[in-house]
C-alpha positions in Angstrom: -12.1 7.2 -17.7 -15.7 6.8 -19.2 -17.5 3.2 -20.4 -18.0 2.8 -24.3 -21.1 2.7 -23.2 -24.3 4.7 -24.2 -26.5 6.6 -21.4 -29.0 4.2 -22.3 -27.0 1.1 -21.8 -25.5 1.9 -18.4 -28.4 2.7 -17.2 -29.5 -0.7 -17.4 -26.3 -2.4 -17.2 -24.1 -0.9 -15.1 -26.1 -2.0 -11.9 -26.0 -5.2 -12.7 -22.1 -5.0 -13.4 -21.4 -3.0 -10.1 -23.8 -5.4 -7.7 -22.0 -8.7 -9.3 -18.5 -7.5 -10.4 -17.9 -5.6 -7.3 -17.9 -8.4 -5.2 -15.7 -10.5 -6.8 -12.9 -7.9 -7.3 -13.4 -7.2 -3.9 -12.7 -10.7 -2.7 -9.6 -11.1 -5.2 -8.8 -7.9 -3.8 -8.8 -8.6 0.0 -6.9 -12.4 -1.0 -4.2 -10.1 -2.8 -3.6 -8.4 0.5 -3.6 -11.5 2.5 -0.5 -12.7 0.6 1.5 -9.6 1.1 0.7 -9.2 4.3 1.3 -12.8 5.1 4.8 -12.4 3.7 5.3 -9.0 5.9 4.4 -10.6 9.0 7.3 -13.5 8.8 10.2 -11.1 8.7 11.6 -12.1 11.7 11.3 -16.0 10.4 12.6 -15.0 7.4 15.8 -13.5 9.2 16.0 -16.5 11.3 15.9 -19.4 8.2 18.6 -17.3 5.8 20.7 -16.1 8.2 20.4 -12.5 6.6 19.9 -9.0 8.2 16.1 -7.7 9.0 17.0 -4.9 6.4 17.9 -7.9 3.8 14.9 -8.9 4.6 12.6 -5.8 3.5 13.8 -6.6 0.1 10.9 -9.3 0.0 8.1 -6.6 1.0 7.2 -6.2 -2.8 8.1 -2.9 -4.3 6.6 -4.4 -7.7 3.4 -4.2 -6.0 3.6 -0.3 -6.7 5.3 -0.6 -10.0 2.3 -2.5 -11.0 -0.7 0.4 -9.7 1.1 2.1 -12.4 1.3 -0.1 -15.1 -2.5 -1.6 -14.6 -4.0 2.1 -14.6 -1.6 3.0 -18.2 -3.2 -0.5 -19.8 -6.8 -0.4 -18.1 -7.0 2.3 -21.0 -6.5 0.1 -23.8 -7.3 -3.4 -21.8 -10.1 -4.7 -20.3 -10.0 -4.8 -16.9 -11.0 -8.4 -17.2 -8.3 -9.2 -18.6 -5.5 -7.3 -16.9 -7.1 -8.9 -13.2 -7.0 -12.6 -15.2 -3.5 -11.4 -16.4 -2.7 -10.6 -12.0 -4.0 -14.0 -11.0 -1.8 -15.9 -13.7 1.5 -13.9 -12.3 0.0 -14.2 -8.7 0.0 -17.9 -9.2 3.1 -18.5 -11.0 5.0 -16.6 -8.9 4.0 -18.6 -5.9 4.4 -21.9 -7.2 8.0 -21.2 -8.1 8.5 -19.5 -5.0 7.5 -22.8 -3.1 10.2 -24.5 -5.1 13.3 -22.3 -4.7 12.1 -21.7 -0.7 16.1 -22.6 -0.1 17.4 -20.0 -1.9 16.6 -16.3 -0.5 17.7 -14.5 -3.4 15.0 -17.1 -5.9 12.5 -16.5 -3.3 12.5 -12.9 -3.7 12.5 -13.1 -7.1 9.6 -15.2 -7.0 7.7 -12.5 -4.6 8.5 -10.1 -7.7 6.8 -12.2 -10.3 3.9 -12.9 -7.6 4.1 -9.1 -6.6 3.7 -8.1 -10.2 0.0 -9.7 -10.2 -0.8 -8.9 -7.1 -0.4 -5.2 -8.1 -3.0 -5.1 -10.0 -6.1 -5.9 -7.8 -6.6 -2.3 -6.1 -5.5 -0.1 -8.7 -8.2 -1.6 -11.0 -10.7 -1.8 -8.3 -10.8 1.9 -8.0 -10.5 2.5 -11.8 -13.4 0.4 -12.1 -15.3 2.4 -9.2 -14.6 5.2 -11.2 -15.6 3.7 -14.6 -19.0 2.8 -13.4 -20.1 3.8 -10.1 -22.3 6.5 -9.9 -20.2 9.8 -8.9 -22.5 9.7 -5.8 -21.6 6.1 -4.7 -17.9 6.1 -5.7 -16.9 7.4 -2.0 -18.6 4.8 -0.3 -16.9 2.2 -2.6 -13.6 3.3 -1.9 -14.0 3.4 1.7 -15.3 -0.5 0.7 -11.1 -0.6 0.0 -9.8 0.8 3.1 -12.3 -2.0 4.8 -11.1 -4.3 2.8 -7.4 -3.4 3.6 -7.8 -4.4 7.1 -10.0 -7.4 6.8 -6.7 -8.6 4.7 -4.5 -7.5 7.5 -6.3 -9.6 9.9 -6.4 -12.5 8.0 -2.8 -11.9 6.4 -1.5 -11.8 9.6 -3.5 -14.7 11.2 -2.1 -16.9 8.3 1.6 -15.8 8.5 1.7 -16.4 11.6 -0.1 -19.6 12.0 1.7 -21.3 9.2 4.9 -20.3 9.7 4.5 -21.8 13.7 3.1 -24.4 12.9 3.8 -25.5 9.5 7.0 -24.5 7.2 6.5 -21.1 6.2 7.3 -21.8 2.7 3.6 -23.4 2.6 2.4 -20.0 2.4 3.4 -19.8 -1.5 1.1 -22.7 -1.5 -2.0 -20.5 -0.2 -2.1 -17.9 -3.2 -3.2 -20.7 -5.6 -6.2 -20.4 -5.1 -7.0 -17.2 -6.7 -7.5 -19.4 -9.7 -10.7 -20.4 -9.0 -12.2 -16.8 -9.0 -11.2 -16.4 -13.0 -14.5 -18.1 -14.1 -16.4 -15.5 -12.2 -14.2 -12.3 -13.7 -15.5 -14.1 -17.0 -18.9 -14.1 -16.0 -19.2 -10.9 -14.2 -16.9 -8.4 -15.9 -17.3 -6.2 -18.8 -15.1 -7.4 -22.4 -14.9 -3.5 -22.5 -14.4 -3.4 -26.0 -13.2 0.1 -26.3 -10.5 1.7 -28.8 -6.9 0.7 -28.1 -4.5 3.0 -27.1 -0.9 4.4 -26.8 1.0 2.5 -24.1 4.4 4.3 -22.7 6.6 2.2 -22.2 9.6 3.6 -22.0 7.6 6.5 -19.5 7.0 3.4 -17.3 10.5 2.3 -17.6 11.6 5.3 -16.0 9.2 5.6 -13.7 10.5 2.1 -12.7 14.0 2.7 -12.6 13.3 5.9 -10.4 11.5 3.8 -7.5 14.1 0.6 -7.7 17.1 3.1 -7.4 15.3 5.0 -4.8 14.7 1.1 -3.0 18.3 0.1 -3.6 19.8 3.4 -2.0 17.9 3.1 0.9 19.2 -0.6 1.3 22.6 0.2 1.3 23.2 4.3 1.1 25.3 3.8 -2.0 26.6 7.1 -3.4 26.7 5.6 -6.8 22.6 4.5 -6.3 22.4 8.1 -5.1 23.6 9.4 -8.3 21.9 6.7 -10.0 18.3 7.9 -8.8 18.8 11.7 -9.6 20.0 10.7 -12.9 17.2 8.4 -13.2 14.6 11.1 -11.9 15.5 13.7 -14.0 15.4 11.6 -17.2 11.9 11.1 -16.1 11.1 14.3 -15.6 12.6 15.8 -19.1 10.8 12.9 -20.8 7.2 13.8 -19.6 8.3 17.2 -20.2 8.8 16.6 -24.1 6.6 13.8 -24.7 3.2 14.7 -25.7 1.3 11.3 -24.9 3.4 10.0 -22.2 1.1 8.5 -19.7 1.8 10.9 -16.6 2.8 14.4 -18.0 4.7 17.0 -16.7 1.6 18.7 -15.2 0.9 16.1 -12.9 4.1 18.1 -10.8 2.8 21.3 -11.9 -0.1 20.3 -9.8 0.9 21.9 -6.1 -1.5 20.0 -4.5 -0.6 16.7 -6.0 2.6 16.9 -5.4 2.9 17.7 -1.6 -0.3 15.6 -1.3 2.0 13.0 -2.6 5.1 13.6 -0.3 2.8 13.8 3.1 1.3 10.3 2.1 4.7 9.1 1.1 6.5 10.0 4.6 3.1 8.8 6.4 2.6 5.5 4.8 6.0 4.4 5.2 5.5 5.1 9.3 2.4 2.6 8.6 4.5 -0.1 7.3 7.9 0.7 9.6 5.6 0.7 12.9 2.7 -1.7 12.5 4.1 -3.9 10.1 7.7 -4.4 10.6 8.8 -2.8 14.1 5.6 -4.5 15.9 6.4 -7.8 14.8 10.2 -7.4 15.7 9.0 -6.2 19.2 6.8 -8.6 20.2 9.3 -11.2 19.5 12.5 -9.4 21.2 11.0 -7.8 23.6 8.1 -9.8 24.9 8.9 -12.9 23.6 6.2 -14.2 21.6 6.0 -16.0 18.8 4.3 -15.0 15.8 0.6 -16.8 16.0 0.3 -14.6 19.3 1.7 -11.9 17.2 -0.6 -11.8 14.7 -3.9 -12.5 17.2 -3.2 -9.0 18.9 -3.7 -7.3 14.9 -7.4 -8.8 15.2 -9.0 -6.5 17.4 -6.8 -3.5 15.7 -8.0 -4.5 11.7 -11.7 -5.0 12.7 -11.5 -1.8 14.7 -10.0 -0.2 11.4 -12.3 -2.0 8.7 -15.3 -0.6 10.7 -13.8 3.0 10.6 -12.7 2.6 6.8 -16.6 1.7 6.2 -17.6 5.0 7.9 -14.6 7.4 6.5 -16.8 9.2 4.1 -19.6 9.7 6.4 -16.8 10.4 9.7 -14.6 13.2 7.3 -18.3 14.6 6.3 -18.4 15.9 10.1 -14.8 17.0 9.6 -13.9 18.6 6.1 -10.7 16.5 4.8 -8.2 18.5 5.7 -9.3 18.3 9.5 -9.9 14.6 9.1 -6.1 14.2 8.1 -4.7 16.8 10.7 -6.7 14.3 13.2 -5.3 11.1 11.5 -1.7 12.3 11.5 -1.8 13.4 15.2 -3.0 10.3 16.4 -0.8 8.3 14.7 2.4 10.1 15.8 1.3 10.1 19.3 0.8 6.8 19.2 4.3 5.9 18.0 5.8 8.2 20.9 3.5 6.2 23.4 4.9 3.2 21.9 8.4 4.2 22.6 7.9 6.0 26.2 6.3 2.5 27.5 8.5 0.4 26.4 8.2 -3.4 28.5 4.7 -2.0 29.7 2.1 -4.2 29.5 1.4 -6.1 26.2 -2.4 -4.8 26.5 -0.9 -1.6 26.3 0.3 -2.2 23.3 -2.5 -3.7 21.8 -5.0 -0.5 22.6 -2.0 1.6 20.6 -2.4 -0.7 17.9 -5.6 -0.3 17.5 -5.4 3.3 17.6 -2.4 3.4 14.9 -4.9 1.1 12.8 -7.9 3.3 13.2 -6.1 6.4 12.2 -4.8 5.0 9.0 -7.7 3.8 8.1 -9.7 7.4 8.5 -6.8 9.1 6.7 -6.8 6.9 3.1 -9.9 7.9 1.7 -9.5 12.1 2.9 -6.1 12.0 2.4 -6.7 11.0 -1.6 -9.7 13.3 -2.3 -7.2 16.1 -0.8 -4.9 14.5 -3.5 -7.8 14.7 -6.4 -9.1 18.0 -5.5 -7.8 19.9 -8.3 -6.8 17.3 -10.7 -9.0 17.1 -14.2 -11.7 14.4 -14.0 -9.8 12.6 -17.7 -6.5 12.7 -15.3 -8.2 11.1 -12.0 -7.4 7.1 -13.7 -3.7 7.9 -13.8 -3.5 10.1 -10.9 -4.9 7.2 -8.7 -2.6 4.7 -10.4 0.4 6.9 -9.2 -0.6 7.9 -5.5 -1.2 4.2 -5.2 2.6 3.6 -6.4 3.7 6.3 -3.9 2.0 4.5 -0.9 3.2 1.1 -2.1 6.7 2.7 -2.2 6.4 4.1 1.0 5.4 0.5 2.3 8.4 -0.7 0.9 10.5 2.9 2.1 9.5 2.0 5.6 10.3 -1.7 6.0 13.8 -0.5 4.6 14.7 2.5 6.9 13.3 0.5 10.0 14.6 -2.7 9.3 17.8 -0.3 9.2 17.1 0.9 12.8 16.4 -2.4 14.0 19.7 -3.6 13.0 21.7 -0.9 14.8 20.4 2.4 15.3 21.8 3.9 18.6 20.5 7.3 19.8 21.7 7.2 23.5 18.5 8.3 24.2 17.5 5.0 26.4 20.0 2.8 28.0 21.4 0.1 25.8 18.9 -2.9 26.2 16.9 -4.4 24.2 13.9 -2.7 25.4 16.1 1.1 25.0 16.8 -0.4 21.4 13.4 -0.3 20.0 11.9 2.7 22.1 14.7 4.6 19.8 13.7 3.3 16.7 10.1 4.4 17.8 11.1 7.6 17.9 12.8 7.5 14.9 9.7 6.6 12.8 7.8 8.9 15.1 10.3 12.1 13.5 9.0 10.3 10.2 5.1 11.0 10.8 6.2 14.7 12.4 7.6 15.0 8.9 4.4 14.3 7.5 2.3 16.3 9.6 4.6 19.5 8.7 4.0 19.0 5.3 0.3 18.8 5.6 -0.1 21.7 7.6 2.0 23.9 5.9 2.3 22.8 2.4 -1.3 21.6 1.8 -3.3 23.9 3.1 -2.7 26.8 1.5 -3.4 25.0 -1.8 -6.7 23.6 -1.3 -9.1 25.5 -3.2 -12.0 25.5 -0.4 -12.4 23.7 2.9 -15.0 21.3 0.9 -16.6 18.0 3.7 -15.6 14.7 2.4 -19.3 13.3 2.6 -20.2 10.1 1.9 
């Protein structure tokens, strides 16, 4: 993805554009991610008020969100990116202000999270393609570990305001918050590029499929339906004999020729989703069962965790530039399954124990993202990279939404007889469940990967 600008012009205007527009996508950016995460963090509330299972609940974790990292990197070609993040904030706010008005009504409210999901989708994605559309080539690694900061500033903050609201206020006043993501559309007016450049095909129907491939996927994994089953391999191969024959679809078929990509894909898949099934669902659930807290202390003991992780996110490029990127996922992965194992070994230990494991889990994520998707990039072509980020962001966002499901799942009955059947034996086996789920990953990394990376190139800054 290139400017319609000449040499010349960026040059002289581009600087200007990053040091201003950067900012302010950034900002929208981290409010996106306090919404969701807000949301994420109430599950527990959200099972109490409608009466509904905590695998009913995952439903509300926003699969859209992915759906739309797609969609916003097809369009970014033939729409400004001004106008597709103005676009976001419009669905961001609508979605919320019905949300507040059907709070009674689970089934509404999730729809409402859709709508709202469906804006809030677009605020990474087009961050990155706009990194990549104007930041020097040098700089762009820096900027995107500027996104993995920016992650867990918004988890921080997310959490701090789920959990604060929803003790002490009605939780329904969080659809209230997201409002004010309005007031940053004068500034996208005055900061961002018209981009004026030559419209394009859009696929539709290619993102149709792509659609129907990760809500079948969603649905099975809510209720292991053998008719969803079929309905997702029918659904995937449709997909996958469309791109095969259709010239300008937006992903083509060489995207899964592309070794690399592909298992690159499936590690992050099974890895992300231990993110969202341990630190974001599981924790919560915990805490609350286990310990007995309630979710403003909750959501203080993710402080020290997401500063600890913004700070690493800030340093990825230059901390994988001592490691090359394979080494600095290896590291990542390791650390994050041993600290799910921890987690379920010392089970009812102290809650400061728990907190230091947090902030290990958070850390590790947070050195994988930027590693893990130049691994992904490494032999894709430079007019593919726009599209390519747009779809490894749908994977994690899927794999968010993959891991609240299949944990939710454990927490409402999973029984190894591993542990004696308490409460505290309960969750140290679904622990170890989603700790089989990062093994997984690891296995694919190391053996898959590897042998498809053309060098051992550093991931410097």
């Amino acid at each position: 993805m290139e400017a319609q600008l000449s040499t010349s012009q960026q040059n002289t205007t581009q600087e200007i554009q990053v040091g201003k527009a950067v900012p302010v996508i950034l900002l929208l950016m981290i409010f996106s991610l306090v919404i969701d995460n807000s949301f994420k963090i109430i599950s527990p509330k959200l099972v109490e008020y409608f009466h509904v299972s905590a695998s009913t609940v995952a439903w509300q974790a926003g699969l859209v969100i992915g759906m739309g990292a797609v969609v916003y990197a097809s369009l970014s070609d033939s729409i400004s990116i001004r106008s597709l993040l103005i676009f976001g904030i419009l669905l961001i706010s609508a979605g919320s202000f019905m949300g507040y008005l059907v709070h009674d009504n689970y089934w509404l409210v999730v729809f409402a999270r859709v709508i709202q999901a469906a804006g809030l989708g677009a605020t990474e994605t087009l961050y990155l393609i706009f990194v990549a559309r104007y930041v020097a080539p040098d700089k762009q690694k820096k900027y995107y570990g500027f996104s993995t900061s920016s992650f867990q500033i918004a988890t921080v903050i997310g959490t701090l305001t789920g959990g604060f609201i929803t003790t002490h206020l009605a939780w329904q006043t969080l659809f209230l918050v997201p409002l004010l993501s309005l007031l940053v559309i004068p500034f996208f007016l005055k900061y961002l590029p018209k981009e004026s450049g030559e419209k394009k095909y859009i696929d539709v129907m290619g993102i149709m499929l792509v659609a129907a491939v990760a809500v079948t996927a969603m649905v099975y994994l809510t209720n292991f339906s053998w008719l969803v089953l079929i309905g997702f391999i029918l659904a995937t191969v449709v997909f996958l004999l469309y791109i095969s024959k259709k010239k300008n679809a937006f992903i083509t078929i060489d995207f899964f020729k592309n070794k690399l990509f592909v298992f690159t894909l499936i590690a992050a898949l099974l890895i992300y989703s231990t993110q969202a099934a341990f630190t974001l669902n599981t924790f919560s659930f915990l805490l609350t069962d286990v310990y007995q807290m309630q979710l403003d202390s909750v959501s203080l003991m993710f402080i020290p965790a997401c500063l600890a992780a913004a700070i690493v996110g800030s340093l990825s490029g230059a901390i994988a530039s001592k490691l090359d990127s394979f080494k600095a996922v290896i590291v990542s992965m390791v650390t994050i399954v041993v600290t799910i194992v921890l987690a379920a070994l010392f089970m009812g230990a102290s809650v400061f124990l728990f907190t230091g494991l947090l902030i290990l889990s958070s850390c590790a994520f947070a050195m994988m993202y930027a590693p893990l998707m130049h691994t992904s990039l490494e032999k894709m072509p430079e007019e593919n990279k726009g599209t390519a980020i747009g779809f490894y962001n749908l994977c994690i966002n899927i794999a968010m939404s993959i891991g609240f499901t299949y944990s939710s799942h454990f927490i409402d009955g999973v029984n190894l007889h591993v542990f004696a059947a308490t409460v505290k034996g309960h969750y140290s086996e679904v622990l170890l469940m989603i700790a089989c789920v990062a093994i997984a990953a690891l296995a694919v990394f190391v053996f898959l990967i590897k042998g498809q990376l053309p060098n051992e190139k550093s991931f410097s800054a």
